[in-house]
N, C-alpha and C positions, 0 to 999 in steps of 0.2 A: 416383292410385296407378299405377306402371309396372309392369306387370307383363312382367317379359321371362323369358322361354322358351326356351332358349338348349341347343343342340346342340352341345356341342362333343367329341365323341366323335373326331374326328378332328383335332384338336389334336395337333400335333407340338412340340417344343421341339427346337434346335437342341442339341445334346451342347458344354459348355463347354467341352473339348477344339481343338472346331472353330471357337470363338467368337472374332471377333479380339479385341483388348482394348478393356475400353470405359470410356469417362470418365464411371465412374459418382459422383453426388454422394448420401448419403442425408440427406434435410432429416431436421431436428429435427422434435421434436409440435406444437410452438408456432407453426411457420410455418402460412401460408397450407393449409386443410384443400378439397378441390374436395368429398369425404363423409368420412365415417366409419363402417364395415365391420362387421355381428355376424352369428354364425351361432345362428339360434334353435333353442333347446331343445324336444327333440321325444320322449328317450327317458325313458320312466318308470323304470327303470333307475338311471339318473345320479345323482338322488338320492333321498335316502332314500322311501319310501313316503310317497304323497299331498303331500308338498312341490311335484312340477310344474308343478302347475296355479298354485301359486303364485310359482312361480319364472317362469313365462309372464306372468303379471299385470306381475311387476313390469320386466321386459325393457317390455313393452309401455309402460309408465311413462315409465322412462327412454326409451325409443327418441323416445317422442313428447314429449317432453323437447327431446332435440336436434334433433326435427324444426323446432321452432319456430324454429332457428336457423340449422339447415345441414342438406343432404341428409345421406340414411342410404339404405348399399345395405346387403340381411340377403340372406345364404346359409339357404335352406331348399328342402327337395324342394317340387315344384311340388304333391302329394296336400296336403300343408298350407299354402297359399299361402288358401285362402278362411279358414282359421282363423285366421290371424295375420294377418288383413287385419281380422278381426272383434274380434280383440283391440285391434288397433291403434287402431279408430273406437272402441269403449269408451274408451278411455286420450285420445280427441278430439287424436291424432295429424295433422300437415299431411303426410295422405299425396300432395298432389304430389312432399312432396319426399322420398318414400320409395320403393324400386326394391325390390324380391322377384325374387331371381336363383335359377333352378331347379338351384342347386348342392346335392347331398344331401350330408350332412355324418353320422357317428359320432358326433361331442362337439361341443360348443357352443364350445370357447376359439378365435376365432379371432384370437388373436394368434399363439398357438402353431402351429396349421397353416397360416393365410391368407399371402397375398404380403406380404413386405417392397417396399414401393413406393419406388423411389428413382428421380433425375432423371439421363437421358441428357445430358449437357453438351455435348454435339457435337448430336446433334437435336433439343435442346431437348425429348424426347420421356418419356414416365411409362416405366416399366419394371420388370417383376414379378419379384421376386427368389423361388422356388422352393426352398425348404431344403426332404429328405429329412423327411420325418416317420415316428416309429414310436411316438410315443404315451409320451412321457418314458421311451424305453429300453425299450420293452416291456412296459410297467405292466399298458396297459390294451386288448388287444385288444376289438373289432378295429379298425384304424386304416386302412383301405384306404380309403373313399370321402375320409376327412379327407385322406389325401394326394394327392387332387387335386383337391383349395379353391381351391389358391394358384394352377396354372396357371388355373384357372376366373375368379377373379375378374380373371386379368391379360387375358383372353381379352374378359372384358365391356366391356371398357372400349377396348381395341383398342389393350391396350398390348403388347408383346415379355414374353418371358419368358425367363430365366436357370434352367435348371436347377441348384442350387448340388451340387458335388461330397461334401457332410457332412449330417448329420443332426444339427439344429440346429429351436431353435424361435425364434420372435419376439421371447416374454419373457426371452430370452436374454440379447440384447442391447441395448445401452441407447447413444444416441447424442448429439452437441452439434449435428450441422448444417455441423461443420465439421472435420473428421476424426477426433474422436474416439470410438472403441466400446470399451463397457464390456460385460466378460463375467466368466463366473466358471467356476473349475477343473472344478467339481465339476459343472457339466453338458456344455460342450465337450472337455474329455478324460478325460469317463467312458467305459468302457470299453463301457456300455450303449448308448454313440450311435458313437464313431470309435476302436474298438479298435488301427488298425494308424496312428491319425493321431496325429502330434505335435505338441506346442504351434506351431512353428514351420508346420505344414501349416496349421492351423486360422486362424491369423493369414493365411496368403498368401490363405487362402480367404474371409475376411471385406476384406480391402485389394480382391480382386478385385471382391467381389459389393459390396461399401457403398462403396467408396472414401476405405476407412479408410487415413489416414497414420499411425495409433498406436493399438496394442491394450493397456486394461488389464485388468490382471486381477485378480478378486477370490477367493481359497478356495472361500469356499461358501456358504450359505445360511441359512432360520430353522428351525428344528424345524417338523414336520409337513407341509413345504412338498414335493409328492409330484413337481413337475420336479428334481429334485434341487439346486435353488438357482437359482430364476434372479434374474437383476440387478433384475427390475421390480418384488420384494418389497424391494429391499434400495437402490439408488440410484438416483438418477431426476434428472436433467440440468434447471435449470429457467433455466437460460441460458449462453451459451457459454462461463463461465469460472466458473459456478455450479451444484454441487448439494446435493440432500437427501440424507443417508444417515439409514437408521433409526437407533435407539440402544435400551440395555434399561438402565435404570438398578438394575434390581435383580442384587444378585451372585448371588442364587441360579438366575437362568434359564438353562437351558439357551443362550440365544441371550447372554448377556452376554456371553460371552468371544470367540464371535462376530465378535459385533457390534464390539466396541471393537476388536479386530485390525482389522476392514475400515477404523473411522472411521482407526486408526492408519495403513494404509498408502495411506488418500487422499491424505494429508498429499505424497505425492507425485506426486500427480496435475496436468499442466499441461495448456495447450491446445498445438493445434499448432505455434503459433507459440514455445512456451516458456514462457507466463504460467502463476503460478498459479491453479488453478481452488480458491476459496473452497467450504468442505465446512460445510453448516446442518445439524446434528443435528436431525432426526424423529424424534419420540417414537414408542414402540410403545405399542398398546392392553394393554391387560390381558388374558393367557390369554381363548382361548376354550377352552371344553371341550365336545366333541362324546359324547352317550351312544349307547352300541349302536351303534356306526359305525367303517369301518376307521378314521379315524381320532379320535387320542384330544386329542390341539392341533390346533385347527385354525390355517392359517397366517395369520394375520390383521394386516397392517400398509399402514398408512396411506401409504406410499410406490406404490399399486398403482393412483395415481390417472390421468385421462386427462385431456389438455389439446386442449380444442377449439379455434375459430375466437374465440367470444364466451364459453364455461362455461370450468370445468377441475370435472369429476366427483369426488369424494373417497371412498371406500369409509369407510364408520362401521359401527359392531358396535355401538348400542344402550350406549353409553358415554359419557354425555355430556357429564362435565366433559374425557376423551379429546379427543372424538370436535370437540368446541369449538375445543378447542387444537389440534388437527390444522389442520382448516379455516382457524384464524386465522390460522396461521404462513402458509400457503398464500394467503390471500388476502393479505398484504402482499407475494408474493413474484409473485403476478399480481395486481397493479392495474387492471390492464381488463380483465381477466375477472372472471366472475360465477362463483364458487365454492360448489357445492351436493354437501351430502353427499348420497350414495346408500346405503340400509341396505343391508350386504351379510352380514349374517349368517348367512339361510341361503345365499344363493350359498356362500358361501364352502366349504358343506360336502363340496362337491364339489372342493375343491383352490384356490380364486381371484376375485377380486373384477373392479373395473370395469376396469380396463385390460387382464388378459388377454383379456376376453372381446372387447374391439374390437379393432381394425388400421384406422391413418389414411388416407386415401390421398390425397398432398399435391396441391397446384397446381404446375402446373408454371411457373406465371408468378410 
């Protein structure tokens, strides 16, 4: 186990203003992973009463889960580095290949706050991409230690960092590897994240920070989903001319109408080069219904899955003829990886399953 201890209080980021332009590439999930990124759950708070301690257990699961396979750094304040060091030897975690970075965090999603990691082309070098965070538009104060995750973990690794001009999360956007980023209206030009930005800003600002050649865009989102729609419940890239969109086949849900507009306007979705990208309808799970909780749906869909080195993790809600069919579609869709559902039903009570809560961070080779 590494334990690194890390000062970076004096950490500067260079103002993108000043920045000359750079030949940024964002890989896809699938490629080559050097770790894979979580920030552990620390507040009793977060979710509902006496759930923590179980929601800790099962981090600890999964962490050492992927340890067996590939490194894992986890963002936690260094007061709780012996406890999750304790959890992790229960769970008989390969903590060599686990790193405890004394970044203190607010919330646990680091996808949403942590760096978007993409590759310098000209220095061959990793590079932390830095989007504004404020907590899905001011949901959920308070968000101040979370917004500085993303320079921390670009800081650990002794990569550069990009401060991004917008306030944008992770599970925002969804990528091929090879120019294309998938977003949706209803969180980059709400009013709650970039009130005076236009579609047209938000685009320049994503071509700059990913070295996006073409932005699509989708409406919005599923019921319950408290980012206000991001792309990682809803399409998920599972190769460069291939993805999954959810689907709801029933006409009474709220998300059917949705849904079937988005599957409708993928239909023109191509890669950069002009091919079309084939769209595989993803089933959705069956309602979930949260009692005594802000929320009354929770947002539960099987698109919220993570693709490692050797796994790709699948979120299951305790559904099992679902939760089968999900998995199955996905393991013909990766052939050499090992496809393992993860229950995330209580996670999920808190807003989100396996892929929010992680961030890749690629190989540069």
């Amino acid at each position: 186990m590494n334990l690194d201890f890390l000062n970076i209080e004096g950490h500067t980021q260079k103002p993108a203003a000043e920045a000359a332009p750079r030949d940024f590439r964002w890989p896809a999930e699938w490629e080559p992973q050097d770790a894979v990124w979580f920030t552990w759950p620390h507040r009793s708070d977060t979710w509902p009463a006496k759930k923590l301690s179980s929601i800790q257990k099962q981090f600890a699961d999964f962490i050492a889960l992927i340890s067996r396979t590939q490194p894992v750094s986890i963002n936690v304040a260094a007061p709780h580095h012996s406890a999750v060091l304790e959890a992790l030897k229960i769970a008989h975690a390969e903590l060599d290949h686990i790193t405890l970075h004394d970044h203190p965090s607010n919330d646990v999603w680091c996808r949403d706050h942590g760096a978007t990691f993409v590759v310098d082309q000209s220095s061959k070098q990793l590079h932390g991409i830095d989007w504004h965070f404020n907590a899905w538009g001011g949901k959920f104060p308070p968000w101040e230690l979370d917004d500085q995750v993303a320079a921390k973990m670009a800081s650990a690794i002794s990569a550069e960092t990009t401060r991004s001009s917008i306030f944008l999360e992770g599970g925002a956007i969804e990528g091929n590897g090879a120019g294309v980023v998938l977003t949706t209206e209803a969180v980059a030009l709400n009013p709650n994240r970039n009130p005076e930005l236009s579609k047209q800003d938000i685009e320049q600002e994503l071509q700059r920070c990913l070295g996006a050649s073409s932005i699509f865009w989708l409406p919005s989102g599923i019921e319950g989903d408290d980012t206000d729609g991001h792309i990682d419940d809803l399409t998920r890239f599972v190769a460069e001319d291939m993805i999954v969109s959810i689907e709801d086949l029933n006409p009474k849900s709220p998300n059917y109408r949705v849904l079937q507009t988005n599957l409708e306007l993928l239909q023109d979705l191509k890669t950069a080069s002009g091919s079309n990208v084939e769209t595989i309808p993803l089933p959705m799970p069956d309602p979930l219904r949260a009692d005594q909780w802000r929320l009354d749906t929770l947002p539960a869909s099987y698109a919220n899955f993570l693709i490692l080195n050797q796994l790709v993790l699948v979120p299951t809600f305790d559904q099992s003829r679902n939760d089968d069919r999900a998995c199955g579609m996905l393991r013909e869709l990766f052939p050499s990886r090992e496809v393992v559902g993860i229950d995330c039903s209580e996670i999920l009570w808190e807003g989100g399953a396996i892929h929010c809560l992680s961030q890749q961070q690629p190989s540069v080779t």
